[in-house]
N, C-alpha and C positions, 0 to 999 in steps of 0.2 A: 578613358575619354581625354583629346586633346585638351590642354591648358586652356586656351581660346575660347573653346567652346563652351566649357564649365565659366567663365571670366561673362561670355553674353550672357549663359542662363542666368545669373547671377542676378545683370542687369535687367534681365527681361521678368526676376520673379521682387525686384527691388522696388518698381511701380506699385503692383495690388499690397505687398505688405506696408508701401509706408498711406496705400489709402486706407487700409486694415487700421495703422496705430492711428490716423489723423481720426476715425470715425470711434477709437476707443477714447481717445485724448484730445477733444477739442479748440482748446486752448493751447497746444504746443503745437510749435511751428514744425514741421516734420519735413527737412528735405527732401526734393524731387532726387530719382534716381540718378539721372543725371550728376547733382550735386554730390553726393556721396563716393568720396574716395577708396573704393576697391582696390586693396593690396591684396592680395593672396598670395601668401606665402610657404604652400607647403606644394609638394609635390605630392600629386594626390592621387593615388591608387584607383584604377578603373573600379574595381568590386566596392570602394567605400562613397564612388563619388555621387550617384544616387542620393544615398542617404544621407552626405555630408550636406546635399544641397539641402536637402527636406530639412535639416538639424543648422545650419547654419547660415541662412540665409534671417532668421529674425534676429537672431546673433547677430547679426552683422547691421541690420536697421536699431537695432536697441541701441550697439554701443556708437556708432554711427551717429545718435542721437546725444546723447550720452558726449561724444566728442566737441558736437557743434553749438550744444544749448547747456546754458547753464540753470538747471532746477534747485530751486527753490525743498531743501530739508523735507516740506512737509511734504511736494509734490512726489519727489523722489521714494518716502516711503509708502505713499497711497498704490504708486506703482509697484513698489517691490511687492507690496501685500494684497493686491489685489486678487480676491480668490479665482478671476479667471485668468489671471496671467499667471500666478503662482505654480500651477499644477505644469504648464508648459514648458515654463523658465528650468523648471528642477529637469524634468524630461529631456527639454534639451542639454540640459550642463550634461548628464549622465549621458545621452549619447554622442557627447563629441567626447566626452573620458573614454570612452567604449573605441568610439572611431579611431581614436589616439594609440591606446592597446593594441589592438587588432592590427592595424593599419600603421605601423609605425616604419617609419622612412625617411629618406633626406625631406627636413624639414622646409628645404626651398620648394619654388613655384621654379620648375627647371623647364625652361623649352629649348628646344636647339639655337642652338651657337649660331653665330654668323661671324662672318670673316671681317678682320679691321677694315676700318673706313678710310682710316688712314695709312700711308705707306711711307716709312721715313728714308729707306733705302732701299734701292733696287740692286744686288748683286748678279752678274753674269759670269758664269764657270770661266776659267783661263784656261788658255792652249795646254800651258807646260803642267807638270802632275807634281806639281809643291804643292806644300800645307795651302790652304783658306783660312788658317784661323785667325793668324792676325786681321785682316781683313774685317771677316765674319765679328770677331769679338769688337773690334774697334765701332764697327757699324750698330751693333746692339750697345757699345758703352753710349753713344750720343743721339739714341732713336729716347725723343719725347714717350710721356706714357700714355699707353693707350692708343700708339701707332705699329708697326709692324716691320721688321726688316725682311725683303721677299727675295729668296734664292729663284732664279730663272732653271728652266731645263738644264739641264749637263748635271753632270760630277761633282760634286767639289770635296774634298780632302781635311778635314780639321781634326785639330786633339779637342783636349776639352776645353768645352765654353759654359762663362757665367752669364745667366742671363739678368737682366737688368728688371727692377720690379717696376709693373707697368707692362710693360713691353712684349710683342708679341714676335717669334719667327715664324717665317708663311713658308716653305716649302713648297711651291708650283708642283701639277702635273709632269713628270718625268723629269722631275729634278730629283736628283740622291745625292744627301749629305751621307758621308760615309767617315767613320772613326780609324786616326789612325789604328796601324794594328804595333806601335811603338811603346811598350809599357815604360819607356823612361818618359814619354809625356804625360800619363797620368800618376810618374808615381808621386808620394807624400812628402819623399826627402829621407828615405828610410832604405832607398835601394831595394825595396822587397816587392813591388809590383811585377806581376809578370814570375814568381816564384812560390814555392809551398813554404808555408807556416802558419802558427797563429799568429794575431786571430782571424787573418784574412782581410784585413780591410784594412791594406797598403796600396791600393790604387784609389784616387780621385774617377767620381763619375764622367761619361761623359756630357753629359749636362746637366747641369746643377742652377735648380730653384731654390735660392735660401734668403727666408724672409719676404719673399714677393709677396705684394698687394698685387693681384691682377695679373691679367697677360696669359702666355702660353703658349701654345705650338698648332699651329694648321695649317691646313692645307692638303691636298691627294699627290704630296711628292712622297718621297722614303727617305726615312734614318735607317742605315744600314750599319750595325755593329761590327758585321765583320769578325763574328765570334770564330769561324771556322778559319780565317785563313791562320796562315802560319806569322805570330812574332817576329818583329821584327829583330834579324840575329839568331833565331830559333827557328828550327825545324817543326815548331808543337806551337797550336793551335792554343788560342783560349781555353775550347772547349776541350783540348785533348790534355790540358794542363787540370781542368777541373775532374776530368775521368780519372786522372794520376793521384790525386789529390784523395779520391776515397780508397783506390786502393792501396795508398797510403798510409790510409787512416790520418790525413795532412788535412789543411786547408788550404783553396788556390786564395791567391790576391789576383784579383781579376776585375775589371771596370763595370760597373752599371751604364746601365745604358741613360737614364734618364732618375735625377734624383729628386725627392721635395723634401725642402727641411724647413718647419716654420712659416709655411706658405700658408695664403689664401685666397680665394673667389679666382683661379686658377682654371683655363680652359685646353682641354686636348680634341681638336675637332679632325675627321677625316684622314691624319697622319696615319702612314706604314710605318709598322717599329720590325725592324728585322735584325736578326742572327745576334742577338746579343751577348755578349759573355757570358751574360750575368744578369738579374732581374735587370725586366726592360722597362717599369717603370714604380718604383718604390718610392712610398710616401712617408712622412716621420711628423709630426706635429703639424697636420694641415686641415685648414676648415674652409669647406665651400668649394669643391674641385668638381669639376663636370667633364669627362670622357664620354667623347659622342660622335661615332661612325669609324672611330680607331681599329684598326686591325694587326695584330702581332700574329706573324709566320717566323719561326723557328724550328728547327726539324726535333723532333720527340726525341731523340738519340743526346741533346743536349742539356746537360746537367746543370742544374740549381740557374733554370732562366725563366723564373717566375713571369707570366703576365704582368699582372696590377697588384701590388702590394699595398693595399691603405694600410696601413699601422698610424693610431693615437690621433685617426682619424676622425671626422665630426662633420656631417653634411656632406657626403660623397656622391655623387651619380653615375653608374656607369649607364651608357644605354647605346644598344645599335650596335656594339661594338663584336667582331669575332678574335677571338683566339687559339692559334694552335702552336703550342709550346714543350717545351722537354721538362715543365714542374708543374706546379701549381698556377692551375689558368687564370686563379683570382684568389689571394691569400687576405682575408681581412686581421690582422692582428691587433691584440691588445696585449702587449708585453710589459715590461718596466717603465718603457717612456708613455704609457699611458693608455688608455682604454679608446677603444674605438666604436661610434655610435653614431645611429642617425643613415645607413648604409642603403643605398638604392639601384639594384641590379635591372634596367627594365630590357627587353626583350634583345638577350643576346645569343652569340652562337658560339659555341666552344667546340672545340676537335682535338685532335691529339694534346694531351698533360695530365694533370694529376687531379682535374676538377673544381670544382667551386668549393673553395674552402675556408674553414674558420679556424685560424690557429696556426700553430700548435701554439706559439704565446699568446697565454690571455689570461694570466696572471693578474692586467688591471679593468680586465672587462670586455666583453664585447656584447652589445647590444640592440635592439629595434634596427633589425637587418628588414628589408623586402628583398627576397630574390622572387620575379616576375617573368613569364615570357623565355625562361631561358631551353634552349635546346643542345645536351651535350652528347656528341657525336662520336663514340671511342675512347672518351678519356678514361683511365682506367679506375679512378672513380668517379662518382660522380654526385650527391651531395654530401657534401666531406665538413664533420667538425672534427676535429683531431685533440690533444692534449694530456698530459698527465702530470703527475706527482709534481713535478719538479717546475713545470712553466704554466699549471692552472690554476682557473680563477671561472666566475662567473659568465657563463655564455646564455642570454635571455631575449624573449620578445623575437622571437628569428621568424619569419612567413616565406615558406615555401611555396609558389602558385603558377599552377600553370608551364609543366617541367615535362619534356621530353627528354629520355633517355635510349639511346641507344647504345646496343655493344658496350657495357662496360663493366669488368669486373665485379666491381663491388658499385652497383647503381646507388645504396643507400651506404653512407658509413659514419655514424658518430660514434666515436672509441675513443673513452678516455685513459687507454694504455694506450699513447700511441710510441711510447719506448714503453716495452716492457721492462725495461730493468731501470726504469729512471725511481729514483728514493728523491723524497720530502715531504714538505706541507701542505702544500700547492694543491689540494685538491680540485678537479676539474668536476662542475658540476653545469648541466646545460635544462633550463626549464624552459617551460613555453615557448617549446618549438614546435612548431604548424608545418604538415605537408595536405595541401591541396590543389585537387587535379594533377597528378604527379604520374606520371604512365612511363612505363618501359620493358623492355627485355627479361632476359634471365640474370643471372649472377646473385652473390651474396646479399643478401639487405640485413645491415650490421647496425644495431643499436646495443652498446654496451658502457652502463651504467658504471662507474667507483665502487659503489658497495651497495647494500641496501638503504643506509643511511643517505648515500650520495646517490638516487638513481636519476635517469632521464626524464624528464615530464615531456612528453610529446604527444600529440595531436592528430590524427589522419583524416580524411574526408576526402573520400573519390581516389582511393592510391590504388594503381592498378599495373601488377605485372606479370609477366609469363605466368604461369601455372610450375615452370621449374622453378622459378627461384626460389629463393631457399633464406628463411628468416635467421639470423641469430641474435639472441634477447637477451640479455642479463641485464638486471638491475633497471629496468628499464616501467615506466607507470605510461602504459597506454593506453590513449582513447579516443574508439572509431567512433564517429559521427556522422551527419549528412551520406553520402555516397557509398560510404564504407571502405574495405579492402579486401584489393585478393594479392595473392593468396589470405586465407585468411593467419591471422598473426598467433603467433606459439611462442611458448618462455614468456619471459618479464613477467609483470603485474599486471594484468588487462585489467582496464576499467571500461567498462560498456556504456 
């Protein structure tokens, strides 16, 4: 249900109950609906919002009450202990615990983005095919915050740019900022940009969020990375540098497309992120990020160009958005820089990569995921937790809903060997994970638990695919419910 809409019921059920408490408590002055400041602040799952209203709407009149009047000890306890309030009060705490479990997701009230209001610079492409970035950078160092610097139609040409906290870049309609393809402009100072080694990350992004309050990227133009063409000085492509690099057994140094470090309340609206080196938009210590109508086209032949990386992430939304990439369409991680939680995938589309995934780091957690609405088209998995010995940790509270799968290998895949040969402590353990309404094809449907001691706890209700597909269970505690499944499920622990 749109935000909007849930925000009027609200007001429309805000009238009878505060004539409800005026005719329980006659003496207390009980604001008009009107009066009553409605924040909602959570993003709220279609299946939950029904009963959020039935559950939260006296909530919200009590504390409401509670905010604006000051009671008097004795009145305060005649209310709490009132035996016909009492039995409600408990009822509802335990179903918004409940709705909270079930229903857990970016904790914001997210609606679509809109574009700045304000616009502090207007740039138009140049004739001649020099860099834009001094320009471009100069434009974002002196744009106020919470105005916009706007690229016009054309071309334009930059290395990498910092963007200013506040501040937003607009990208027009058939405009393409495009990265040089020069690794001496992103390297570190290390000379090793643009070459194999460890640990690989001898190039600087090509645009980089660190520390931002605010701001972000929109607009329906393109960032074009430009992974494929040839180095500049080189015969060899980004991506033909990353292909070299595994069969190497090396690491490439190679640029991001798009970095956040330390970011927050961060917007990605309608932007094309194309041919990236290298993940095209990776997140490190950020809270409150919304990607909405974003689209990343990269050809599947390109290596390690992840979609959307949240890592140590906290209030994330993605929604609207397609991608089709050569990794992982959507990698949530929780590795050593810290756990990621709060995650809200709503109605996207994915195509060629490696699927929606959780991991493989998650060493410091990752949890209260929604994936909603998504439909993955050929990815060769497709819903992916991954992790083992060496980089796991706690994966929980995940909600699978509402999942079209086509053509993909392995449609289902939680495996916590995801190296077999990886050694340590790191146990990877995944509980209360929910698939419902979950429909697809044939291929593998892979749930494989640590051990007995470590198995999977997961959930089914309505899972339904070809009649070939083909279950593999270890270590795995499952249990059908509502709708059920087919095929029906073999190995693991079934619990009915």
């Amino acid at each position: 249900m749109d935000g909007q809409i849930f925000a009027q019921l609200m007001k429309i059920r805000s009238a009878a109950d505060a004539a409800m408490m005026k005719s329980h408590f006659p003496s207390m002055s009980v604001p008009l609906s009107s009066e009553i400041d409605y924040q909602p602040f959570y993003l709220i799952p279609r299946d939950c919002t029904s009963l959020l209203i039935i559950c939260l709407n006296p909530v919200v009149i009590f504390s409401s009450m509670l905010r604006y009047h000051s009671f008097k000890a004795r009145q305060a306890m005649k209310l709490a202990f009132n035996p016909t309030i009492l039995p409600p009060i408990f009822f509802i705490l335990l179903g918004i615990l409940l709705i909270a479990n079930v229903c857990a997701a970016d904790r914001r009230f997210v609606l679509e983005p809109e574009f700045p209001k304000k616009i502090c610079a207007t740039l138009l492409p140049l004739k001649d095919e020099g860099s834009d970035r001094q320009r471009i950078q100069a434009a974002i160092a002196h744009c106020p915050s919470g105005e916009a610097v706007r690229l016009t139609a054309g071309r334009f040409l930059s290395g990498p740019l910092l963007m200013r906290s506040g501040v937003y870049l607009w990208i027009d309609k058939r405009a393409v900022l495009a990265a040089s393809t020069d690794p001496h402009d992103y390297d570190r100072g290390q000379g090793t940009c643009g070459t194999l080694g460890t640990p690989g990350n001898g190039c600087r992004p090509f645009i980089t969020f660190n520390g931002n309050d605010g701001g972000g990227i929109v607009g329906d133009g393109v960032i074009d990375g430009q992974g494929g063409q040839p180095m500049t000085g080189s015969r060899e492509s980004w991506w033909q540098l990353a292909r070299r690099a595994q069969k190497e057994h090396s690491q490439q140094n190679v640029p991001r497309l798009i970095q956040l470090e330390q970011a927050k309340n961060l917007i990605f609206y309608r932007i094309r992120l194309v041919n990236s080196p290298n993940f095209h938009l990776a997140m490190n210590h950020v809270e409150g990020i919304t990607v909405w109508g974003v689209t990343i086209d990269t050809p599947a032949t390109a290596r390690n160009t992840d979609g959307i990386d949240p890592g140590a992430a906290t209030d994330v939304t993605i929604a609207h958005t397609t991608i089709s990439t050569g990794d992982d369409n959507v990698a949530i991680k929780g590795g050593s820089s810290g756990g990621s939680h709060f995650i809200s995938l709503i109605d996207n589309h994915f195509y060629a990569g490696h699927g929606m995934s959780i991991g493989s780091e998650t060493s410091s957690g990752v949890s209260d995921v929604l994936v909603r609405g998504l439909t993955l088209d050929g990815t060769t998995s497709g819903l992916r937790i991954k992790s083992d010995a060496s980089r796991g940790g706690l994966v929980k509270n995940v909600a699978f809903q509402d999942v079209i799968l086509r053509n993909n290998r392995w449609p289902i895949n939680f495996d916590t060997r995801y190296d077999p040969e990886a050694k340590g402590d790191l146990i990877p353990e995944y509980q209360s994970i929910t698939l419902t309404h979950v429909s697809g094809g044939t291929g593998n449907l892979v749930m494989r638990g640590y051990d007995a001691a470590h198995p999977i706890g997961i959930t089914l209700n309505g899972v339904r695919f070809d009649k070939s597909a083909r279950w593999e269970i270890e270590n795995t505690r499952v249990k059908v419910v509502g709708k059920g499944v087919f095929p029906e499920v073999t190995g693991g622990m079934q619990i009915q």
